[in-house]
C-alpha positions in Angstrom: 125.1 101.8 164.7 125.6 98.6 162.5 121.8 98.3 162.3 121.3 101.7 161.2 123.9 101.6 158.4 121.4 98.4 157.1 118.3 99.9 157.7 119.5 103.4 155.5 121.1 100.7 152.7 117.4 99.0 152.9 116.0 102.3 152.5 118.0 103.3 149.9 117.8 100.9 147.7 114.0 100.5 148.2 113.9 104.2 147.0 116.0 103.7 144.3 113.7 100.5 143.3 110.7 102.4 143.5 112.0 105.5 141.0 113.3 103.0 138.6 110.5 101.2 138.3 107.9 105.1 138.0 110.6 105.9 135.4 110.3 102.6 133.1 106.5 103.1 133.8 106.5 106.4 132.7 108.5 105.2 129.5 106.1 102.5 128.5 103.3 105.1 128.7 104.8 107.5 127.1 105.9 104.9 124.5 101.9 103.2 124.4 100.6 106.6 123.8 103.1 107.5 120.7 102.2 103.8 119.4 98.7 104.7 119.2 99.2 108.1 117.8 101.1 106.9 115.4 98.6 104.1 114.2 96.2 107.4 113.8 98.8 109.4 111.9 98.6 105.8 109.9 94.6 106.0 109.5 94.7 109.7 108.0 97.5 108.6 105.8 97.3 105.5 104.5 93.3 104.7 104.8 92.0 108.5 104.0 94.6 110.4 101.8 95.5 107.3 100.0 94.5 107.5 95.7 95.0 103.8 95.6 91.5 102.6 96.9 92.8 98.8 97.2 95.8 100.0 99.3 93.3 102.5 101.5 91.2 98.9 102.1 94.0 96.9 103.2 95.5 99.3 105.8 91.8 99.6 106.9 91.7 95.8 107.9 95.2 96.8 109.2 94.0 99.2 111.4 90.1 99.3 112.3 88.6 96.4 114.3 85.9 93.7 112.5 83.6 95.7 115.1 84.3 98.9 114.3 81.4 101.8 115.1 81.3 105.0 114.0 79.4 107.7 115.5 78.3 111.1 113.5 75.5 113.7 112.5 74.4 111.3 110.3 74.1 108.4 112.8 75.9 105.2 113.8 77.4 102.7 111.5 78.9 99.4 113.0 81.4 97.0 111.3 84.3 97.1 109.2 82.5 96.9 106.1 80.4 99.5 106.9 83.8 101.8 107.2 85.0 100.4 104.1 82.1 101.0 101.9 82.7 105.3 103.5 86.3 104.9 102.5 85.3 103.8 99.0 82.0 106.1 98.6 84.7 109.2 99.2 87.5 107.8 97.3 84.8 108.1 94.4 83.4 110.8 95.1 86.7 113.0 95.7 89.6 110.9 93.8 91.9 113.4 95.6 90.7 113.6 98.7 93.1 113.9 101.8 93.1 114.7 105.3 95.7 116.6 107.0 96.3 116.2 110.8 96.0 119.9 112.2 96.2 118.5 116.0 96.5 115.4 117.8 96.6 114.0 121.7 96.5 110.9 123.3 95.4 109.8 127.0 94.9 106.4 127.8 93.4 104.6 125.1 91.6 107.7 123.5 93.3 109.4 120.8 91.4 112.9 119.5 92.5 114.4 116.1 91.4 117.8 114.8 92.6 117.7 110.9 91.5 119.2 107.6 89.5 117.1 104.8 90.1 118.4 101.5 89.0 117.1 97.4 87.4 117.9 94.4 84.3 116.7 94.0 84.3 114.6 90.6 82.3 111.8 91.6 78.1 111.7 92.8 77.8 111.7 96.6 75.0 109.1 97.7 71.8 110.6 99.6 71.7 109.7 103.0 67.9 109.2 103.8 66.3 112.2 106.1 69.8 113.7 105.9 71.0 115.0 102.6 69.9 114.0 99.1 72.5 112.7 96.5 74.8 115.6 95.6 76.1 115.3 91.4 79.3 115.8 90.7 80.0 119.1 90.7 84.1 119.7 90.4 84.7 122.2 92.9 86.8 122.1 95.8 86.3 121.5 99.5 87.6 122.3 102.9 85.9 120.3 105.8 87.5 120.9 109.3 86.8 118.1 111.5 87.5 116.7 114.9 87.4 112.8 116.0 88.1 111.0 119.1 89.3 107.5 118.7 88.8 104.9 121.1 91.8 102.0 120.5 92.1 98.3 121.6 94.9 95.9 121.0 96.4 98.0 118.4 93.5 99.0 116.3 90.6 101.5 116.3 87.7 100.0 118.3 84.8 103.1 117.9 85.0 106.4 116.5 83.3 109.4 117.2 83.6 112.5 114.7 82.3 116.0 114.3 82.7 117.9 111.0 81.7 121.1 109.9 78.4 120.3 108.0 77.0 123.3 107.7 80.4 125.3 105.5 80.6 121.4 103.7 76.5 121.6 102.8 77.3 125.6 101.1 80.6 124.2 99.3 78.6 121.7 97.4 76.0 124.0 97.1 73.5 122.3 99.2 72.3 125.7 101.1 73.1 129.7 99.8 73.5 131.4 103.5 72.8 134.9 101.5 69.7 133.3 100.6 68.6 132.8 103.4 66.1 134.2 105.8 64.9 133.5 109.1 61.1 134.2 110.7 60.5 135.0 114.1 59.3 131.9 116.0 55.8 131.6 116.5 56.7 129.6 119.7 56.3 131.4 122.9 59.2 132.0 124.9 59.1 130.1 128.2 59.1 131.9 131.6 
């Protein structure tokens, strides 16, 4: 009987052991995941909706890595400068521009954001060859949703990949009239 009354105090305090040490896990993921949510919330803030463009390039360095990659419709664009000269090219071309986060979850080291880009455009947006052409100044307001998923390491924003809606941010700055347009029947055969 002696040895059974150790064996259940083993047992016991193995089991409390063991749901101690899920709980404190479950706590420092819980905690790892708000961290990197919050250095998002941080991004959208501080980088994006900030009018002070030196302040916007110093939380970048904060916050992206020297590696940084972006991926969007328009292509890939790798480093840190690269993401800086996007942050100063829309600061320019939209002095009030600011995203607001709609949505947000995190899961491992992935963090996806759906939020709401909006500015007036006072400033010329640069062509991007075989995608757009440069697009004057025109002073009207825009509404771009948009979705990203953000890859983080150590702290900081490793790679980014982000969908906007192109097509309603092309007929905001006039780019395409969609009651202008028409559509022909494809000369292409239909497979079968």
């Amino acid at each position: 009987m002696k040895n059974f009354g150790i064996v259940l105090a083993i047992v016991v305090a193995l089991a409390t052991g063991f749901a101690g040490g899920l709980k404190t896990a479950h706590v420092r993921e819980h905690n790892r995941l708000e961290r990197n949510k919050q250095i998002l919330r941080r991004i959208h803030k501080e980088v994006w909706s900030n009018p002070d463009l030196n302040a916007a390039l110093k939380a970048a360095d904060e916050l992206y890595t020297p590696d940084f990659v972006v991926h969007d419709s328009t292509g890939d664009y790798y480093g840190l400068a690269s993401r800086k000269k996007d942050i100063a090219e829309d600061r320019s071309a939209y002095p009030d521009y600011n995203e607001e986060v709609l949505d947000m979850v995190a899961e491992g080291n992935i963090v996806v954001t759906r939020f709401l880009s909006t500015g007036t455009q006072k400033g010329d947006i640069p062509a991007i060859p075989g995608y757009q052409p440069l697009i004057p100044a025109n002073c009207k307001p825009v509404r771009i949703p948009a979705l990203a998923l953000h890859r983080l390491v150590n702290g900081r924003v490793a790679e980014q990949w982000e969908y906007e809606d192109s097509w309603s941010a092309n007929i905001q700055a006039g780019l395409i009239d969609p009651d202008k347009m028409t559509f022909q029947e494809s000369a292409v055969q239909t497979c079968r």
